[in-house]
N, C-alpha and C positions, 0 to 999 in steps of 0.2 A: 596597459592603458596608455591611450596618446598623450602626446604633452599639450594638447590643442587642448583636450578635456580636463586634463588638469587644471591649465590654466583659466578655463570658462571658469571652472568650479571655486577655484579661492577668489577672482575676481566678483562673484556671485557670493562668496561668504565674504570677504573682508569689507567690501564694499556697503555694507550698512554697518558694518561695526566700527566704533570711534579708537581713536589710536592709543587707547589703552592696553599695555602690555597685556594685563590678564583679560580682556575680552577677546586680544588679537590671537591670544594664546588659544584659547577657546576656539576659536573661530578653525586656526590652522586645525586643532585635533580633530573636530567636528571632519572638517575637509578631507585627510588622511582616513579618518573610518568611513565616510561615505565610499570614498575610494576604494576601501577593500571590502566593502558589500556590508562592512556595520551598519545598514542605517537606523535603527533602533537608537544605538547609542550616538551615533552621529546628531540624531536629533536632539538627546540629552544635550550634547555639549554646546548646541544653538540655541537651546532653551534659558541656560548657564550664562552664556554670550551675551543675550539678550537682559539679563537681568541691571539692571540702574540705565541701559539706553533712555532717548527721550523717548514718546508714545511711538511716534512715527517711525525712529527709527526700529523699536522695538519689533512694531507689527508688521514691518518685513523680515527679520529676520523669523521671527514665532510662524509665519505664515509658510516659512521652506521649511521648518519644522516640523510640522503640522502633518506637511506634505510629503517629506521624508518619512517618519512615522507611519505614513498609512502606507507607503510604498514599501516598506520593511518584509511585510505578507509576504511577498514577492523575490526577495532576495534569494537567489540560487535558483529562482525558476526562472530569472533571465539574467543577460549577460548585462551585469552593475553599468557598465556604461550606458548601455542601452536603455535600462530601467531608468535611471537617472534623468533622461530626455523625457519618458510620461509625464504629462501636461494633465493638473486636474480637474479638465473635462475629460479628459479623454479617461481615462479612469469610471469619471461620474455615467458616461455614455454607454462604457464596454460591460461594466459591471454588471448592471441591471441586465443588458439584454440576456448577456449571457446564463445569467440564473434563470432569467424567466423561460430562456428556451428549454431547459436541461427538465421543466414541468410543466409546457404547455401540451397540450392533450391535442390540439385543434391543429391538422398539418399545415392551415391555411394560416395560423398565426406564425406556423415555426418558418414557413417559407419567408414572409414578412419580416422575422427577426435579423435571418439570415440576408437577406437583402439588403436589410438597414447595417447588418456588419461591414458586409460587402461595402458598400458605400461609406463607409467611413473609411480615410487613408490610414489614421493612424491606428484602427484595430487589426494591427498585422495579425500575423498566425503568430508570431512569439509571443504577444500581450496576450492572446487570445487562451494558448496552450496554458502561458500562467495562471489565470484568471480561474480555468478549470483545474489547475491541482493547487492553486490553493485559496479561491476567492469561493464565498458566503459572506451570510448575515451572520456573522457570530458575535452572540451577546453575554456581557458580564452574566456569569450563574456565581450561584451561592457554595461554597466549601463546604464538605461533605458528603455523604452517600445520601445518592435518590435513585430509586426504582423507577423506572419508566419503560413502555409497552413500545416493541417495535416488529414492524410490519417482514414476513418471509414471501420471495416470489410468490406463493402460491395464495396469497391472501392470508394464512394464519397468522396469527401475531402469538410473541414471546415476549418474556420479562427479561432486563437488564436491569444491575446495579453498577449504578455508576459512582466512582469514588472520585471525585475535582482537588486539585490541591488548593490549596490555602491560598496561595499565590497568583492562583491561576488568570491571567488576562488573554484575552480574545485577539491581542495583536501577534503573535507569534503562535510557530507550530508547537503541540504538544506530542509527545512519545504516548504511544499507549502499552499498558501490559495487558492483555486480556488471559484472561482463567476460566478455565472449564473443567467442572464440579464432577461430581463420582454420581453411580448408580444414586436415583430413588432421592438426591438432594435436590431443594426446591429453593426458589429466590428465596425465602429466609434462610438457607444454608448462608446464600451468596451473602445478606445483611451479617450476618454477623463474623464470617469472614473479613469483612470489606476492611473492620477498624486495623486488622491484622497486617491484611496487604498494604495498608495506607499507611500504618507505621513502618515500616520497610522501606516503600516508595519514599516517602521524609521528602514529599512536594515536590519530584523532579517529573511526571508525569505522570498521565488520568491513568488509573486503575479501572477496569471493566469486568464483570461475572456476569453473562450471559444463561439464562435459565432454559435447560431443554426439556422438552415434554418427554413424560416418558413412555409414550407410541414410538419417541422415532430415534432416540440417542442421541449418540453426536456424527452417526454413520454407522454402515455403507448405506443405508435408505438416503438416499438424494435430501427427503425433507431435513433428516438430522445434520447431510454436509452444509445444507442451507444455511443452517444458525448462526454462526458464527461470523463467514462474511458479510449477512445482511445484519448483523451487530455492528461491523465494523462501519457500514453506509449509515446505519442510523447516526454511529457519533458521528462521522463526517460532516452529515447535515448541522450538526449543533457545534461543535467542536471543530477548530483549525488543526487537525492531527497531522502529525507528522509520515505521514505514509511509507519512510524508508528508515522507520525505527517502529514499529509494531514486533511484539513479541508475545509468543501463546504459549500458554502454559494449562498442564492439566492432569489430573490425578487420578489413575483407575479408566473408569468407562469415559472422563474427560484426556485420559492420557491417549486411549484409542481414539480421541476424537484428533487431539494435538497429532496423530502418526496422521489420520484420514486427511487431514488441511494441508500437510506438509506433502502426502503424494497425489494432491487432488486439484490443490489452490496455493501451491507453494512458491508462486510468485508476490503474493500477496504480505509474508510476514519475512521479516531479519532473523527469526533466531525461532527454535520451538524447546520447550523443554517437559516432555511424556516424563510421570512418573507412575510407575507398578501398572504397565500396560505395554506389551506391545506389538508387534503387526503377526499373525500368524494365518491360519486357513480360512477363519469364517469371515476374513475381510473380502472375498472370493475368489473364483478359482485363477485369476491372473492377480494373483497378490504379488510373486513372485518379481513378476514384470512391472509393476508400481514402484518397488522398491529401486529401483532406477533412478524416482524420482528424487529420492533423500540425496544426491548430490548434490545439490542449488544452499538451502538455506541450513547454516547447522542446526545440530542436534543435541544433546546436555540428556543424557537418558542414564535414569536412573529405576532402579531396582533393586528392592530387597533379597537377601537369599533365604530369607523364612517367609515368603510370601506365603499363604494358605489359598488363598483366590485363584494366582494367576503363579503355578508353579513355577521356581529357578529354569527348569529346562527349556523352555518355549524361549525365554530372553537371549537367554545363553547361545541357544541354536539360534537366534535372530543375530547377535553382534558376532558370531562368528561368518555367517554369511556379509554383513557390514562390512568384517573387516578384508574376505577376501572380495568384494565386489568394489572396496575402497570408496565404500560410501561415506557422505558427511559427518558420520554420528559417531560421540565421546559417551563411550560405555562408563556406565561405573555402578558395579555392584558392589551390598552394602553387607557382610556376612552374619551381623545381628540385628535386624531389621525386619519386621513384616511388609502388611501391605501399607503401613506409611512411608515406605520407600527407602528413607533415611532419616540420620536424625534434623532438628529443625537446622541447627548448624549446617549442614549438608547443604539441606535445601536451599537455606539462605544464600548459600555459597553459590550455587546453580543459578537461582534469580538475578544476582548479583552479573554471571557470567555473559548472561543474555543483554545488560544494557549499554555494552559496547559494541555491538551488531548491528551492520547499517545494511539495509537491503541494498542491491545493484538494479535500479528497476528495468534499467534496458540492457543487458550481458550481452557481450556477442559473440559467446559460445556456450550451447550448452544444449541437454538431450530433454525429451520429455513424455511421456508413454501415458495410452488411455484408451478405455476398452468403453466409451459412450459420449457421444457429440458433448453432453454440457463442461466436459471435463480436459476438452482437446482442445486449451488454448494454454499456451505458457508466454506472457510478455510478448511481445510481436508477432510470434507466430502463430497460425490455429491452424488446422484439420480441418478444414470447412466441408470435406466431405470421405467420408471411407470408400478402402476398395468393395465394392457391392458383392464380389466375389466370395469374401472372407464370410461365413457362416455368425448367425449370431443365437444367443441364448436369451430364451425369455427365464429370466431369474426374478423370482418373488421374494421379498424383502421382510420379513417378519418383527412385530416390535418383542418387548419384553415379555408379554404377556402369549406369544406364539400365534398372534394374529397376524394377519396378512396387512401390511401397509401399503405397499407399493410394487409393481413387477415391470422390468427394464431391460431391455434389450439388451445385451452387450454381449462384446462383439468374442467369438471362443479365442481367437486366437486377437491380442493385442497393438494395435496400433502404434506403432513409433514414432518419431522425425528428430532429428538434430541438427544445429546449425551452426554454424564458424563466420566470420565476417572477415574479410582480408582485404585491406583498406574498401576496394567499391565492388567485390565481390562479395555476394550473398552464396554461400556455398551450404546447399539443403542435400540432406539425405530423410529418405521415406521409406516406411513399411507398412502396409495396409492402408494405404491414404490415397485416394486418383484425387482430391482437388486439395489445394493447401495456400493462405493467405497470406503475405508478408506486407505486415504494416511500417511503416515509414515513422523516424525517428531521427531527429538530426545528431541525437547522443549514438547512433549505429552508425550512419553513412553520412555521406555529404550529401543534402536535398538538391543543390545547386549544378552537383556534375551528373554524369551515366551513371548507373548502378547496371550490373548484371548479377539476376538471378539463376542459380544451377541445383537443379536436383537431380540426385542421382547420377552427379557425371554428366548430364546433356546442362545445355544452357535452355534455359525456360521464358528468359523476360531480359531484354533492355530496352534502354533508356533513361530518360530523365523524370524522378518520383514527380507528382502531381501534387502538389500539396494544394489540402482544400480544409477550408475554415468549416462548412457544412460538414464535412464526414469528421472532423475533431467532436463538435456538437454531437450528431448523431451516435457516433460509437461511442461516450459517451454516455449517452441516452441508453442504447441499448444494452449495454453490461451494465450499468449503474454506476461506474466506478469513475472515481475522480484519482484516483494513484497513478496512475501512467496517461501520457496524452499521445494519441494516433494520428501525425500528422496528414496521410491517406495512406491509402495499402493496393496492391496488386493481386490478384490470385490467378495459380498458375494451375498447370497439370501437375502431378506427383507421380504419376504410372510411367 
C-alpha cells in the first residue's frame, strides 16, 4: 500500500475525531484494519470512535462507517486500496444495474444496461467483476431449518433444506456444506438430519440437504448431475456464500453423487467427502478417463469393510488405481463397519477435515477430461467444440425403476485438454477437441500486456486480452454462475 493512501486515510479518520487519547486510539485501529482489508471491523472501531463525539462531528465519522460496512462484501474481490476509493453512488448506480441485467429477459433492456455501464467511468471491470461474485439483495432470514423449492435447467423443481446459523448476517460471505442423502430418502430424511448437521456446524456456516427425485439420482443422467449445482445458485440468490469454501458431502447413492460433481463440476467445490460409494463401471464406459478429474479438489473417502450394498472389493480396486494414477483422494477403510461407512467419530473427524479447504478458483495448471459438451468446461477453459471425427454413442440413461430417462451422445473415445500458464504464455494441450476457449482472468495473466496462446506445440493467439464488461455480464448469464468472473475470452483452433 502507498504512503500517499495511507496518509489520505488517517487524515480522513482522525480528522473528525477530537483529541482524545481513546477516540484517537480508535480512530488509528479502525485505519490499520481498513488497510489490511478488515473493513467489517474497521467499521466497528469508527462506530467505537464515534461514540460521546458532538452530533456533527459524530455523523461524519458513522457515515465512513456506514460506508465501510457495506463495502466489506467486497473485500478480496478487489484490491483494498482500490475498494477504498468506491464512492456511494457509485455502488448505488453499479449495483442495481448489474442484478437487473443478470434477469432481464428483453435483449433490448440488457443492451441498455450495458450501455449505461459503459458510460459510467467509475464502473470499471474490477467493480464490476466484484459486484458479480459477491453482490445481491441479501436479507436478514430467520435461524434454523427451512425447506424451500428450487428451480433445475430443465424447468423441474426440487426441495432444499436449508440449516442458517444463528448468527447468520447478510453482510459477509458464508461457507456452505452441502450433503447428499442415500437411495429412496426424501426431504424429510434431510429435516431431520438437519438438527444433526447444525449441531456439528456450532454456527460457522449454512448447512444445505438437497432432495433428489428418485427418476434421476444424483447421476450419470444429466437431470440427477443438475441438482446439486442448481442447489448451489439457488442459495447464491438468497445467501452471500462464500464460493471458494463450498464442501459436498454424501452417503451411499449420495456418495456416488459426491464422486459424479468431483469428475463433472469439480471446479465448483474445496473439498468432497463420498461415503460407502464409489466410482466403478455403471458411471460409463469412459469412467476410467473421469478419474483424471479427482486431481483438482481433495477427497476424504471413506468405506466400510463390511459393506453388504456396495462390496470391500470395488473400493479397494478404486484406491488402488488412486493411488497409482496419484490422484487427490485419502482412502481410509474402516474394518468393522457396514454401510454406515464408519463410526460417527470417523465421520465427524472427515466433516471436520473438509473446513479447512479453500478452492483455487482460477489455477494455472491443471488437466480436465469429458466425453459430452455440458461437461467440457473446467475454470477458464472449455471445449467449445469436439473433434467431429471421434465417433460418439447414443447411451440411454435408466432411473431406479429401469425406465428410460434420458439418452446422450457421448463421445466413445474421451475428450482431454490441460493447461500450464508461464508467466504470459498460455501453454494448451488437446485431445479430441478442434475448437477450445480461453477466458481471461487477471488472477491468470496480466490483461494489460500480450498473452500468447499454444496448443499442441503451434502458437494459436496473440495479443493483447480484450476485456469487456458485456461478455463478464453475459457469461455470467449464460452458466448461471456467480463463482468465477470472465473478464472476456478467445477461442482458438485445438487440431
Amino acid at each position: 500500500m502507498t504512503r500517499t493512501f495511507i496518509a489520505a486515510v488517517v487524515l480522513a479518520l482522525v480528522a473528525p475525531v477530537p483529541a482524545a487519547a481513546d477516540g484517537a486510539a480508535r480512530a488509528a485501529q479502525a485505519q490499520k484494519l481498513a488497510g489490511e482489508g478488515k473493513l467489517r471491523e474497521a467499521a466497528d472501531a469508527l462506530e467505537e470512535a464515534a461514540e460521546g463525539l458532538p452530533p456533527n462531528e459524530a455523523a461524519g465519522v458513522k457515515t465512513r462507517a456506514a460506508l465501510w460496512r457495506r463495502l466489506a462484501r467486497y473485500a478480496g474481490a478487489m484490491e483494498t486500496e482500490t475498494l477504498l476509493e468506491v464512492a456511494p453512488g457509485t455502488l448505488d448506480a453499479v449495483e442495481p444495474l448489474v442484478e437487473e441485467y443478470l434477469v432481464a429477459g428483453d435483449p433490448d433492456r440488457r443492451n441498455a444496461i450495458s450501455q449505461k455501464l459503459t458510460s459510467l467511468e467509475e464502473a470499471t471491470p474490477a467493480l464490476v467483476a466484484a459486484v458479480l461474485l459477491r453482490g445481491g439483495d441479501f436479507q436478514d432470514v430467520p435461524a434454523g431449518d427451512t425447506v424451500e423449492t428450487y428451480s433445475l435447467p430443465g424447468g423441474e423443481t426440487r426441495e432444499i433444506c436449508i440449516s442458517v446459523p444463528r448468527d447468520y448476517t447478510p453482510d459477509r460471505p458464508w461457507p456452505v456444506f452441502m450433503n447428499l442423502h442415500g437411495t429412496n430418502a426424501t426431504i424429510d430424511y434431510c429435516r431431520q438430519y438437519a438438527p444433526y448437521l447444525r449441531q456439528w456446524a456450532r454456527g460457522r456456516f449454512i448447512v444445505a440437504q438437497p432432495a433428489s427425485a428418485r427418476k434421476s439420482g444424483w447421476g450419470p443422467m444429466m437431470i440427477g448431475e443438475q441438482q446439486a449445482p442448481a442447489a448451489l445458485q439457488h442459495l447464491r440468490k438468497k445467501f452471500p456464500i462464500d464460493p471458494d469454501r463450498i464442501w459436498l458431502a454424501g452417503q451411499s447413492m449420495g456418495a456416488h453423487g459426491t464422486w459424479h460433481q468431483a469428475m463433472r463440476h469439480g471446479d465448483l467445490y474445496a473439498a468432497f467427502l463420498p461415503k460407502a460409494g464409489s466410482p466403478y463401471a455403471a458411471y460409463g464406459k469412459n469412467w476410467k478417463d473421469y478419474l483424471d478429474n479427482l486431481r483438482f479438489g481433495p477427497s476424504y473417502f471413506i468405506h466400510g469393510a463390511l459393506d453388504p450394498m456396495f462390496p470391500i472389493k470395488t473400493p479397494r480396486e478404486f484406491a488402488e488405481i488412486a493411488k497409482t494414477m496419484k490422484l487427490n483422494v485419502d482412502y481410509h477403510e474402516f474394518a468393522n463397519n457396514g454401510h454406515e461407512g464408519a463410526s460417527e467419530e470417523e465421520i465427524l473427524k472427515s466433516f471436520e477435515w473438509a473446513t479447512d479447504k479453500v478452492r483455487t478458483p482460477y489455477p494455472k495448471s491443471f488437466a480436465w477430461t469429458a466425453d459430452y459438451p455440458e461437461v467440457a468446461r473446467f475454470s477458464w477453459i472449455e471445449a467449445t467444440r469436439f473433434d467431429p471425427s471421434v465417433k460418439c454413442d447414443r447411451v440411454q440413461f435408466l432411473d431406479q425403476d429401469k425406465k428410460p430417462v434420458e439418452t446422450r451422445a457421448v463421445l466413445t473415445e474421451a475428450a482431454r485438454f490441460s493447461v500450464e500458464v508461464k508467466e504470459q504464455v498460455v501453454e494448451l494441450k488437446a485431445r479430441n477437441i478442434s475448437k477450445i476457449r480461453v477466458f481471461w482472468n487477471p488472477a491468470v495473466v496480466d490483461l494489460s500486456a500480450e498473452v500468447t496462446v499454444k496448443v499442441n506445440g503451434r502458437s494459436r493467439w496473440k495479443g493483447k486480452p480484450v476485456v469487456s464488461v458485456r461478455q463478464m455480464l453475459d457469461e455470467a448469464r449464460r452458466t448461471g454462475r456467480r463463482d468465477v468472473v470472465m473478464w472476456g475470452s478467445v477461442e482458438v483452433d485445438a487440431n
